[in-house]
Structure formats: C-alpha cells, structure tokens
C-alpha positions as CSV (number, residue, x, y, z in Angstrom):
1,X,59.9,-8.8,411.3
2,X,63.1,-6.2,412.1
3,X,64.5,-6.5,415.4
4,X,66.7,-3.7,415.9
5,X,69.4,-3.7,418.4
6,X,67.4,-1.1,420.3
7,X,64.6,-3.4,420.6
8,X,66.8,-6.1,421.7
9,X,68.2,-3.9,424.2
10,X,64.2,-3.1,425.2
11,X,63.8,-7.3,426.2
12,X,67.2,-7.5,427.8
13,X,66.1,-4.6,430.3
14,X,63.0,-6.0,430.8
15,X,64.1,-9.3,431.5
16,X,67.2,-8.1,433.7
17,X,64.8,-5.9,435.7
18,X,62.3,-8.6,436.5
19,X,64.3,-11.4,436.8
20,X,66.4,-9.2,439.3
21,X,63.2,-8.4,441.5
22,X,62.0,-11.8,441.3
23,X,65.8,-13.3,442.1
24,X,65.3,-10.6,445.6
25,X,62.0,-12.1,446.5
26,X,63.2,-15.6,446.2
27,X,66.3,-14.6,447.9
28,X,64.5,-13.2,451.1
29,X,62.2,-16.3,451.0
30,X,65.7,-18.9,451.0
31,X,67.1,-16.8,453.6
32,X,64.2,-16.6,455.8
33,X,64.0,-20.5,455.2
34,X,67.3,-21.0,456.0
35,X,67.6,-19.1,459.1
36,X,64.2,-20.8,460.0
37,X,66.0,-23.8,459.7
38,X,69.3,-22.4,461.4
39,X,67.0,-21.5,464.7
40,X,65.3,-24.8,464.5
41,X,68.4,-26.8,465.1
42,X,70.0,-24.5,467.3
43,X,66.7,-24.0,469.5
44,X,66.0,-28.1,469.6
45,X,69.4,-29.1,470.2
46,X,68.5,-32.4,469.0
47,X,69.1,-34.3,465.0
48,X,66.1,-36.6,465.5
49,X,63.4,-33.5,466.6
50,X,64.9,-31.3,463.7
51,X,63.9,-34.1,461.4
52,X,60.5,-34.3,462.7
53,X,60.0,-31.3,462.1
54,X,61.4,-31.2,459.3
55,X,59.3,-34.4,458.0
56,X,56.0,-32.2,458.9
57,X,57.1,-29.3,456.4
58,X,58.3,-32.3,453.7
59,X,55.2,-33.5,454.1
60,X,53.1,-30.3,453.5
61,X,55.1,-29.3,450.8
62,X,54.2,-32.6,449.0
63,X,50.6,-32.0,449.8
64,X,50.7,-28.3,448.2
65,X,52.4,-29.7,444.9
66,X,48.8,-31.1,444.2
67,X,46.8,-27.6,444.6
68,X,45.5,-25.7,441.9
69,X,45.2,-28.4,439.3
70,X,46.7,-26.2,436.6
71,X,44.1,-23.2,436.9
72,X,47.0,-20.8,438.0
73,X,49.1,-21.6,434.9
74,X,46.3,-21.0,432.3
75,X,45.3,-17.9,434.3
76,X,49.4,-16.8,433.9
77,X,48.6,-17.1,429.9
78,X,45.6,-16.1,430.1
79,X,47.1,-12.5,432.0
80,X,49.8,-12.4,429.4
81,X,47.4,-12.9,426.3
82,X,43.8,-11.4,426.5
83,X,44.3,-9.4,430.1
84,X,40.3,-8.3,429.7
85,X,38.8,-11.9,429.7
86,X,41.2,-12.6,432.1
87,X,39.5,-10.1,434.4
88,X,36.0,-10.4,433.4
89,X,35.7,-14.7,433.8
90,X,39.1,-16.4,433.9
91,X,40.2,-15.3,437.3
92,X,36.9,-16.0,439.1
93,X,37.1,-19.5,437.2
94,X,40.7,-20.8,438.6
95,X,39.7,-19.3,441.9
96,X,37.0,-21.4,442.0
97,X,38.8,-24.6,440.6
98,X,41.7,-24.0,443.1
99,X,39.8,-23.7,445.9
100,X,37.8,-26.9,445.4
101,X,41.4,-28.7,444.9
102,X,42.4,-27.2,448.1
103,X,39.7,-28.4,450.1
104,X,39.6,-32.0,448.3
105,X,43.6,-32.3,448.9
106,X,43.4,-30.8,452.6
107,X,40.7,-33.3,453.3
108,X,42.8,-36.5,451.9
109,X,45.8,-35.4,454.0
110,X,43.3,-35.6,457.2
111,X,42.2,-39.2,456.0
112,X,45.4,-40.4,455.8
113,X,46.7,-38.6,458.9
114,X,46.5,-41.8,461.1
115,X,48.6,-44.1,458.6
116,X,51.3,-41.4,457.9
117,X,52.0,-41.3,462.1
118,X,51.9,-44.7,462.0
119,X,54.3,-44.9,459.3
120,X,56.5,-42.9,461.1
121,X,56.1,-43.9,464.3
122,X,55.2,-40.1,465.3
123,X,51.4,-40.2,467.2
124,X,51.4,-36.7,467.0
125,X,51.9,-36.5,463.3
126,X,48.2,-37.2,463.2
127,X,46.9,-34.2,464.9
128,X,49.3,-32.5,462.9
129,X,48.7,-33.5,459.5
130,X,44.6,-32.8,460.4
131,X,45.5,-29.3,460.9
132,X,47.3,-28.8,458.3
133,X,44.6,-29.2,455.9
134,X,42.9,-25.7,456.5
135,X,46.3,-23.9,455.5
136,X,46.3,-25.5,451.8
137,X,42.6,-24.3,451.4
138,X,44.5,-20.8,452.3
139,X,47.2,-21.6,450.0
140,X,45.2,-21.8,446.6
141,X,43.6,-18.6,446.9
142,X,46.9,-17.4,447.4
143,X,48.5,-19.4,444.6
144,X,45.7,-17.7,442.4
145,X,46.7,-14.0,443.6
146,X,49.8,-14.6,442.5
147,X,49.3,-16.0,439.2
148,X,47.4,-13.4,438.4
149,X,50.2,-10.7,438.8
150,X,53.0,-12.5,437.1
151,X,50.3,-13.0,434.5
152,X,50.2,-9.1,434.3
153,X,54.1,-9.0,434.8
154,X,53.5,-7.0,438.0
155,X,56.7,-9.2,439.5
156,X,57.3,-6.4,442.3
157,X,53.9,-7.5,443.8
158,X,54.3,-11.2,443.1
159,X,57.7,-10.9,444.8
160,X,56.0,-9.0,447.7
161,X,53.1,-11.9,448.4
162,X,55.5,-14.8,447.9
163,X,58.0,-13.3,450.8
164,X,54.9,-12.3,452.9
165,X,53.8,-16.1,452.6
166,X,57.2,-17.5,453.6
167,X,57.6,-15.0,456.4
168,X,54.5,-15.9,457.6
169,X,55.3,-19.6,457.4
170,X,58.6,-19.5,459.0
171,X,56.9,-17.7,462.0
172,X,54.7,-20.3,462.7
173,X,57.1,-23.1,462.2
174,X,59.3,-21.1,464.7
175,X,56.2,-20.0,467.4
176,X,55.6,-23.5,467.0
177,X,58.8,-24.8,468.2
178,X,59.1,-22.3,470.9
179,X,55.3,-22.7,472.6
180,X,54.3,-26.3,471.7
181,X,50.1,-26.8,472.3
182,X,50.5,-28.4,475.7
183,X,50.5,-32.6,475.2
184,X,49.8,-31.8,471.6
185,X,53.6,-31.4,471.4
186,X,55.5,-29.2,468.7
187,X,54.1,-30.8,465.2
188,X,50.2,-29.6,466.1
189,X,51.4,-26.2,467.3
190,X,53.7,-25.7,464.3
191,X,50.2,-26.4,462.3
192,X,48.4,-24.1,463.8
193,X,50.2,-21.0,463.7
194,X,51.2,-22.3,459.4
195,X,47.5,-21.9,459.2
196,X,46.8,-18.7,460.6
197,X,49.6,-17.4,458.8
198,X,48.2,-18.5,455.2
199,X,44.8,-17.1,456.4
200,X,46.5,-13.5,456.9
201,X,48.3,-14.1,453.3
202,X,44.7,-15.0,451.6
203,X,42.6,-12.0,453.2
204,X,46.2,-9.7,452.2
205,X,46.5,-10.7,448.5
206,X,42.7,-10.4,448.1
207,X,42.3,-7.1,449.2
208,X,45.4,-6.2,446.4
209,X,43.5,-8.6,443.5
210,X,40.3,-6.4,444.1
211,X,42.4,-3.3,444.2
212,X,44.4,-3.8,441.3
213,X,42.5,-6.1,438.7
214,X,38.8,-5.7,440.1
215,X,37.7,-9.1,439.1
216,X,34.0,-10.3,438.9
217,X,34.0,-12.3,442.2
218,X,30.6,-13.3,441.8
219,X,29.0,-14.4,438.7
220,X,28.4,-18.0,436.8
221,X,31.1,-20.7,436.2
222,X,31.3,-21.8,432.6
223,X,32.1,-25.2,432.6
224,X,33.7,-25.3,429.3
225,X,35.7,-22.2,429.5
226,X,36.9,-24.0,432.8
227,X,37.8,-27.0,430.7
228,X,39.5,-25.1,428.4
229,X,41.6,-23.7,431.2
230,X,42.1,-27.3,432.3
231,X,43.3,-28.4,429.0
232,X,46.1,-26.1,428.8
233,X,46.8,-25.8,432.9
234,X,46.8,-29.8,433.2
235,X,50.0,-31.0,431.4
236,X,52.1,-28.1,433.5
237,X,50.7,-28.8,436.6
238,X,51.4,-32.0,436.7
239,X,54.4,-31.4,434.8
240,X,55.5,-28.8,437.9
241,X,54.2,-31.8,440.3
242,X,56.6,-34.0,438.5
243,X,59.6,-31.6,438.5
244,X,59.4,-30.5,442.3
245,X,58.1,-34.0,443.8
246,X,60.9,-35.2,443.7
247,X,63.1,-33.9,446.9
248,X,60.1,-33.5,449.4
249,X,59.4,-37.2,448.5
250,X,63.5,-38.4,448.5
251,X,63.1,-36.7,452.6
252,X,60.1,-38.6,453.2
253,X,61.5,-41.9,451.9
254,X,64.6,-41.4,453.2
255,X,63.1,-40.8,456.2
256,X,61.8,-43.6,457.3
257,X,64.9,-45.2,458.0
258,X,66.2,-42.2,459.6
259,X,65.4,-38.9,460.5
260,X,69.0,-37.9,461.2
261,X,69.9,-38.3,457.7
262,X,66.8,-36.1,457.2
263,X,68.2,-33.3,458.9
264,X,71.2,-33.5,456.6
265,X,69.5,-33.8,453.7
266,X,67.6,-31.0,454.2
267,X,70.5,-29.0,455.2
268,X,71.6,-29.6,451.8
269,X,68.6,-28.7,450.2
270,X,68.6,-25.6,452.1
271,X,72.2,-24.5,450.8
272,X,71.5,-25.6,447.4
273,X,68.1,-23.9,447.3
274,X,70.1,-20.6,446.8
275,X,71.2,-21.5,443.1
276,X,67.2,-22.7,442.2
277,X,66.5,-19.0,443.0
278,X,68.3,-18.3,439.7
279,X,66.6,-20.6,437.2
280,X,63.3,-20.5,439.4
281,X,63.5,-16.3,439.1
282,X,64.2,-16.9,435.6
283,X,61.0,-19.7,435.0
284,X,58.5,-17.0,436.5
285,X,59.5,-14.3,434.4
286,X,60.2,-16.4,431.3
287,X,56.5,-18.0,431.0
288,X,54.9,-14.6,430.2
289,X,57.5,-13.1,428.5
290,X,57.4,-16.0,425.9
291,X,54.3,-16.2,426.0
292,X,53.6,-12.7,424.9
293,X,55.4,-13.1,421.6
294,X,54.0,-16.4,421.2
295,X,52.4,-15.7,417.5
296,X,56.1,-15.0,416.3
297,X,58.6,-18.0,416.7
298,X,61.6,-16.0,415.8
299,X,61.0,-13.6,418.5
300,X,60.4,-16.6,420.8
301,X,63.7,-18.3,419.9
302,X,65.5,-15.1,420.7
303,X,63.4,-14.3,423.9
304,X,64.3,-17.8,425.1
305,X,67.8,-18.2,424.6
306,X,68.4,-14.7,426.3
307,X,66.8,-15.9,428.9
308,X,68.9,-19.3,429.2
309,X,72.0,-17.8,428.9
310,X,71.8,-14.9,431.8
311,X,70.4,-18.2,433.8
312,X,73.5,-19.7,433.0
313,X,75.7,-16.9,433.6
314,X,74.5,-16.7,437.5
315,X,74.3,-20.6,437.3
316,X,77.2,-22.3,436.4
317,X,79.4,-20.4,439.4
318,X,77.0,-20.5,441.9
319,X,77.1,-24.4,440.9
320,X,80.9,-24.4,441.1
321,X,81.0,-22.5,444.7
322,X,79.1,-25.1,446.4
323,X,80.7,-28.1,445.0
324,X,84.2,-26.7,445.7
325,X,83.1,-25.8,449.4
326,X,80.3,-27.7,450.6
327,X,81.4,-28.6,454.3
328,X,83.2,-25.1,454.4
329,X,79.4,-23.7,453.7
330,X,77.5,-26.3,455.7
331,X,79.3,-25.9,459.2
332,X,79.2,-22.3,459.1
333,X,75.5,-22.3,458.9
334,X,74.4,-24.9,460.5
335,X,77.4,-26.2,463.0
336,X,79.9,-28.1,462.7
337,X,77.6,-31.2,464.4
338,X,75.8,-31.2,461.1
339,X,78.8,-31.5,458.5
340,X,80.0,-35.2,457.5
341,X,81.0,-36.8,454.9
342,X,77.9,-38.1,453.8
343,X,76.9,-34.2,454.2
344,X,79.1,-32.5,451.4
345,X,78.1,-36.0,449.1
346,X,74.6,-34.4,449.7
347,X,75.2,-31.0,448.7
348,X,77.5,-31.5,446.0
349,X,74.9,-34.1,444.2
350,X,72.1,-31.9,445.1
351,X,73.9,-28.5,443.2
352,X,74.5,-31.0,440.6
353,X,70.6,-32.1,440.6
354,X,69.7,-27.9,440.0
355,X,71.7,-27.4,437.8
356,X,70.4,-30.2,435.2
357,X,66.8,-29.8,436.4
358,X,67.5,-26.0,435.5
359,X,67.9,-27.3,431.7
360,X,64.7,-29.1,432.0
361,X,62.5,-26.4,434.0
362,X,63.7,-23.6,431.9
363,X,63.4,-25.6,428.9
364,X,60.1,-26.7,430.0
365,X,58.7,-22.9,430.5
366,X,59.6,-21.8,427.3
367,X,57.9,-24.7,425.4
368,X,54.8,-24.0,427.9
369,X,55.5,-20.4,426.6
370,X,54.7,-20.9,423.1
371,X,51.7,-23.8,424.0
372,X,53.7,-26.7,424.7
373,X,52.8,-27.4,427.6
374,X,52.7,-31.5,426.8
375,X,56.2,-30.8,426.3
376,X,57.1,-29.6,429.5
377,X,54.9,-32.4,431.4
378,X,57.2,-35.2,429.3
379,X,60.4,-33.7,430.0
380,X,59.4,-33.6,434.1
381,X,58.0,-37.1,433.8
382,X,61.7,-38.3,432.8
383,X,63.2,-36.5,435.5
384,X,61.1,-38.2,438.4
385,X,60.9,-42.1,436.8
386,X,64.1,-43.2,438.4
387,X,63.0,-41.5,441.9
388,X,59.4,-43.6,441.8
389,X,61.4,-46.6,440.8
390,X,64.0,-47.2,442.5
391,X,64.8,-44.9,445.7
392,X,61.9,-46.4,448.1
393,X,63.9,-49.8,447.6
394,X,66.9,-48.3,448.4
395,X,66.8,-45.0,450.5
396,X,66.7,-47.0,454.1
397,X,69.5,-48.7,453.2
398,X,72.0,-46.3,451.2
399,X,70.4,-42.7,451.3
400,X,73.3,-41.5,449.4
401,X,72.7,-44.1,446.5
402,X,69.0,-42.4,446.4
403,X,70.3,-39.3,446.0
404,X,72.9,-39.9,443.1
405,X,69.7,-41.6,441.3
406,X,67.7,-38.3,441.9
407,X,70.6,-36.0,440.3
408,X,70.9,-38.7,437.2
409,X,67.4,-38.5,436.6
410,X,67.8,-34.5,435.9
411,X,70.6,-35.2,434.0
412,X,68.8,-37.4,431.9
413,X,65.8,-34.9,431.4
414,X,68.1,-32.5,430.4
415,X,69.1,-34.4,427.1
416,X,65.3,-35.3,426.8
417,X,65.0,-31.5,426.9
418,X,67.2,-30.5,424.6
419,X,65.7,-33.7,421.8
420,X,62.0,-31.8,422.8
421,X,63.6,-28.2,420.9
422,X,64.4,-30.0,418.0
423,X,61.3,-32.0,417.9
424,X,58.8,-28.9,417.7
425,X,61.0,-27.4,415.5
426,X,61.7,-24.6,418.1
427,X,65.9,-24.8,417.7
428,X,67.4,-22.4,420.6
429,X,71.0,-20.8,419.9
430,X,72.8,-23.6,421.5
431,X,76.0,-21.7,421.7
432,X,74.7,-18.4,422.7
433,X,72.7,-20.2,425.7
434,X,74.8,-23.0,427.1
435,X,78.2,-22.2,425.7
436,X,79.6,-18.3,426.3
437,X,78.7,-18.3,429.5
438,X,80.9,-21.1,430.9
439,X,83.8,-19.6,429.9
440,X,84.0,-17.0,433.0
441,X,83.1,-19.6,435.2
442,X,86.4,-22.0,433.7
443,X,88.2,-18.7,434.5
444,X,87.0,-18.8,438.1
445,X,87.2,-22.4,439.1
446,X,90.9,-22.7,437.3
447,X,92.1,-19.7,439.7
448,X,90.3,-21.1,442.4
449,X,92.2,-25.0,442.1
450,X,95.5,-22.9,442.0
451,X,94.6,-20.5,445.1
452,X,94.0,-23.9,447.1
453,X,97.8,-24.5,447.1
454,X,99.3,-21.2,447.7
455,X,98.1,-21.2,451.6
456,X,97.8,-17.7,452.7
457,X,97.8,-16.4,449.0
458,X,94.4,-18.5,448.4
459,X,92.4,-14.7,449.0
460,X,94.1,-13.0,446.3
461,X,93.1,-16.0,443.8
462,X,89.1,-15.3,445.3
463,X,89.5,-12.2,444.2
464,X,91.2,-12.1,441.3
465,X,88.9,-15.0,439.8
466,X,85.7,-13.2,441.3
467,X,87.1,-10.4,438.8
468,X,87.8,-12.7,436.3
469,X,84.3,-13.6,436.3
470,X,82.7,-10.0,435.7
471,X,85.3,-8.7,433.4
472,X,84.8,-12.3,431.2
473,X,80.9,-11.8,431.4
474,X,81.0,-8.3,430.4
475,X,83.3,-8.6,427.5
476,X,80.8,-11.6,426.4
477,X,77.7,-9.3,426.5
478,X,79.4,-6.3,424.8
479,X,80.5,-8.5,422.0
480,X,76.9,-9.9,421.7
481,X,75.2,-6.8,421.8
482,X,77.8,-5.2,419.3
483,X,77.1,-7.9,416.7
484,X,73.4,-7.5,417.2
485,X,73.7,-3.9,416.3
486,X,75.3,-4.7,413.1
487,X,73.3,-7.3,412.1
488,X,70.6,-5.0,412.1
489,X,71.8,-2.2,410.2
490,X,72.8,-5.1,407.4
491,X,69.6,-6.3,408.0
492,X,68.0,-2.3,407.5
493,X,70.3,-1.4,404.5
C-alpha cells in the first residue's frame, strides 16, 4: 500500500486536531477539578473535613470504574467499524447492558453503605453512599453517549459532554459543602446535588444521541450480538478498571489511617492529573483512529507510533516541571498549609506513576485498536498486582512506601508493555516513539539545573530552555516529515 507523505501529513492533522480538542476538554475538566478542590479546602478550613470529602468522591469514583461492563468500548469499535449496525442495534444494546450495570453497582454501594461508615468511622457516610447510587445509574447512560461520538470521531461533542459532566459534578460537590442537608451534614448534601447533576447530563446527551445518530431506542435485545459485544468490551473494561483502580483505592486505603494524608495525596493527584490529560487525550483519540485501519498492520504501526511520540513530546516536560517544582506548585494552589515534605515525595512519585502508566495505557489502546484487547487487560493487570498486594498492609503505617509501590508497579507494566509489541508481532518504531522526543526535553531540564544557581538570572534560563524546547521539537518533526517525503518518492519511482 503507498503512503505518500501527503497522506501522512492527512493522519498527523487529524490526529493533532483531535487530540488538541480532546487535550481542551480534559483541561477544563482538571481545572474545574482543581479549583473544586482549591474552594473546598479554602471554604472548610479544616485537613480532616477536606479528606472526608474527599474520601466520598474516592469512593464514587471506585464505584463508577465498575459501570458499563465493557459495552461502551465495543460500541467505540463498533462506531469506528460498521457506523450503520452501530446505529440500527449496537447502541440500543450497550445502553441497555450499561444501564443494568449501573443499577446492579448503584445498588451494591447502598448494601454496603453501613460497613464503609463504619469502616471509617463517618455515620454519615451511610446516607451518603445510599444516595449516591442513583447518580451511577445516570452515569452509564452518559458513558454510552459518549462512546458513541468518539466512536464516530465527533471528539468536539465528546469534549463538550465530558466538561458538562464535570461541571456539573463540581457544583454539587461545592453546593454541597456550602448548604449541607440540615443533621444530614455535608456528605449526603454533596450526593444529592452529584445526582441531580448526572440526571441533567443523561436527559442533555440524549436529546444530542437522538439528534445526531437517531438510534432505534426501542426494539429487541439479541442476546448474542450482546455477547459478542461482551467478548470484545470485557478484557478492556476490566483492563481500564485495573489501570485506573489503582489511586482511588491507594486514597481509600491510605485513608483509613488518616484522612490528613488524604488531603495531600489528593492534592498530588490533582497537580499531576494535568500531565494524564496528555496520554488520556491521546488514548481517546487513538482507539478509533487505530482501529479504523485495523485490516492494514503497516498503517497501524505507523498510526501508533505517531501517536506515541506527540504523547511524548507534551509528556516528558510536563513530567520534568513537576518533579523539579513540586512544593513551588503545590503551595501556590493549595496554600502553603498543604505543602510538606511528605507532599512533594507525593507529587513527584505520582508524575513518575503517569508517566509509566502512559507507556502501558497508550500501549494498551493501540493493541485494543487492532483487537487485542486481552493484551491491554494483561498489561493493566501487572500494573495493579503490587497495589492489591502489598499497600493495605502497609499504607497506615508508611503511606509514602504505598505510594513508591504504586509508581513501580507502572514502571513494571511498561516493560510488560513493551514485551506485549513484540509478542503479537506488532513492532512500533521504538526510536521514533520514545527516543526523539526526549531530546528537547534534556535541553530544557539541563538549562533549568544551571538557571537554579544563577539567582536572579534563573528567568532567562526559563526562557531560553522553554525556547529550546520548541525550536528542538520542530527541527525534529521537519526532519521526520522531510525523510517521509523522500521515502515516498523512492518508494513511487
């Protein structure tokens, strides 16, 4: 098949574009988290309620891990490959299997209300927890909305729901907080208006689902077309519940020897949540885009290793911003009452955490791309063995151990990762994907080291390596995209 350097051009717009509005949406949703958080602990005034708080949402996001039982990532493919059966059965199908997870799931978390509370010592966790359970029914049928556009590759409208979600779920955290329900205290309240916020979300995205797609609502459910879906949603749903388990359920563990060292942790997470954007932007754009070209490997190999190394090209100084200036980042966001020492041993093993897990998710979505999906499940499972193992033994007593086992464990996936290429046969361009693009960021972090020590010359240095950085990457791309243009008129003549 002849790739010309026109055509190569054609998949880098397309996958700068997207990834770009995905990367804004993602943005917007880690900044409205962030300030959430930022007017949570200013508003309380208080470590051990902004961890209980904090414990609530932890606790819901574990919960919402389990929806959809892989329906939304068969209906993805199923979008990206044969749009009209898509339309016709598939999306009535995983609305159907979603929902029925979301009810099953939001009914569990009400059973084991009562023992959570008491795990906690929080009585009002219970009432909490309860109603909590009617915003994950919400949640699937808005999980299955947006499957169903980045199946399509409509990423403006994906990007559009997932902000409207978090905006809507930061307000009722926040209303929450601000008007409690009386002696329910602030938990139940905070449940409450989360709740009516996903409701608003569900009734929005299907109004757009009918308007765009018109799907058959109504109509029967094949139970071995649903099974079918199953087979192929299964291993990357539990893969995905593998992969992003793991730091709602370090805060959980961790907190129950201390909620303060909750409220750091998630502090951390917060911060560091700004360089997942990049890979996570990257993961939702990737799936279908692989995906689409999945009946040519060769086109596949190329698709993902360009999308690996722009990932890495954002990633590795992002990565190397927040390790060199984690307290610096961390007091002016959240005060200076929340930066310690333990604080910047947080961030900087957390930024270390995305960026191996972003080797492993990536990784994971390209496999999934070309049917794989067993692949990405495997290299997840890794990731999260040392987490199940060891940290509930450990996290009362040394929550910073448990966190340098939860970064080690994505390092580890990584290299499991990269074995899980070779194995299918499905050999990226290593250098082109993991080995260009660290040269900028070299450039930056060496002019950065020697800006520390000049004093009042240290903004000059920021500068100057910030320049570096584009200058490096652009020379890197126009040398690529030279060579690709000549190796396709060789190829043509």
């Amino acid at each position: 098949m002849k790739i010309s350097g026109e055509r190569l051009s054609d998949n880098q717009r397309f996958l700068l574009k997207n990834v770009l509005i995905i990367a804004l949406g993602l943005f917007v949703n880690q900044l409205l988290q962030t300030v959430g958080s930022i007017v949570l602990a200013r508003v309380l005034g208080d470590p051990a309620k902004f961890g209980e708080v904090n414990l609530l949402l932890q606790i819901f996001g574990m919960a919402g891990l389990f929806l959809n039982v892989g329906f939304t990532s068969a209906l993805v493919y199923a979008f990206s490959t044969e749009a009209e059966a898509a339309v016709a059965d598939k999306f009535r199908y995983a609305l159907a299997g979603s929902t029925s997870s979301g009810i099953v799931i939001g009914l569990l978390l009400a059973a084991l209300s009562p023992l959570l509370a008491h795990m906690y010592r929080l009585p009002e966790l219970a009432e909490a927890l309860a109603v909590g359970g009617i915003m994950l029914v919400f949640n699937s049928v808005v999980n299955v909305g947006v499957s169903s556009f980045s199946g399509n590759r409509e990423f403006a409208t994906q990007a559009l729901f997932m902000v409207m979600t978090t905006v809507f779920s930061t307000l009722g955290t926040v209303i929450g907080v601000v008007v409690p329900l009386g002696r329910g205290g602030v938990l139940p309240a905070v449940s409450l208006w989360m709740g009516i916020g996903a409701a608003v979300t569900a009734a929005l995205i299907c109004w757009r689902a009918q308007t765009v797609h018109r799907p058959r609502w109504i109509g029967r459910l094949s139970v071995k077309e649903m099974r079918q879906m199953l087979a192929f949603g299964v291993p990357m749903w539990a893969g995905n519940i593998a992969k992003a388990f793991q730091q709602p359920f370090l805060v959980m563990v961790i907190g129950s020897g201390s909620v303060v060292a909750v409220g750091y942790l998630t502090n951390g997470m917060r911060i560091t949540g700004f360089i997942g954007i990049v890979t996570w932007a990257f993961m939702i754009v990737t799936f279908p885009f692989v995906a689409e070209s999945s009946k040519d490997w060769l086109e596949c190999k190329r698709r993902g290793t360009l999308c690996i190394r722009y990932n890495n090209f954002l990633l590795y100084p992002m990565t190397l911003l927040i390790c060199l200036f984690p307290n610096e980042i961390n007091g002016f966001l959240f005060g200076n009452e929340y930066t310690n020492g333990d604080s910047a041993t947080y961030i900087r093993l957390l930024a270390l955490g995305v960026f191996f897990s972003s080797v492993s998710r990536l990784g994971g979505n390209i496999l999934a791309g070309i049917g794989r999906t067993k692949a990405n499940f495997w290299v997840m499972i890794a990731a999260g063995i040392g987490v199940v193992a060891v940290v509930p033994f450990i996290a009362a007593s040394n929550p910073v151990l448990a966190v340098w086992i939860y970064t080690g464990g994505w390092a580890g996936s990584a290299l499991f990762t990269i074995w899980f290429f070779y194995h299918e046969g499905f050999v990226l361009n290593w250098k082109e994907a993991y080995g260009e693009p660290l040269v900028p960021t070299l450039c930056l972090g060496a002019l950065l080291e020697i800006g520390r020590y000049t004093g009042a010359w240290f903004t000059l240095f920021v500068i100057a390596g910030v320049a570096g950085l584009v200058a490096l990457t652009l020379a890197l791309e126009s040398r690529k995209f030279a060579l690709s243009r000549i190796r396709a008129f060789r190829h043509k003549h």
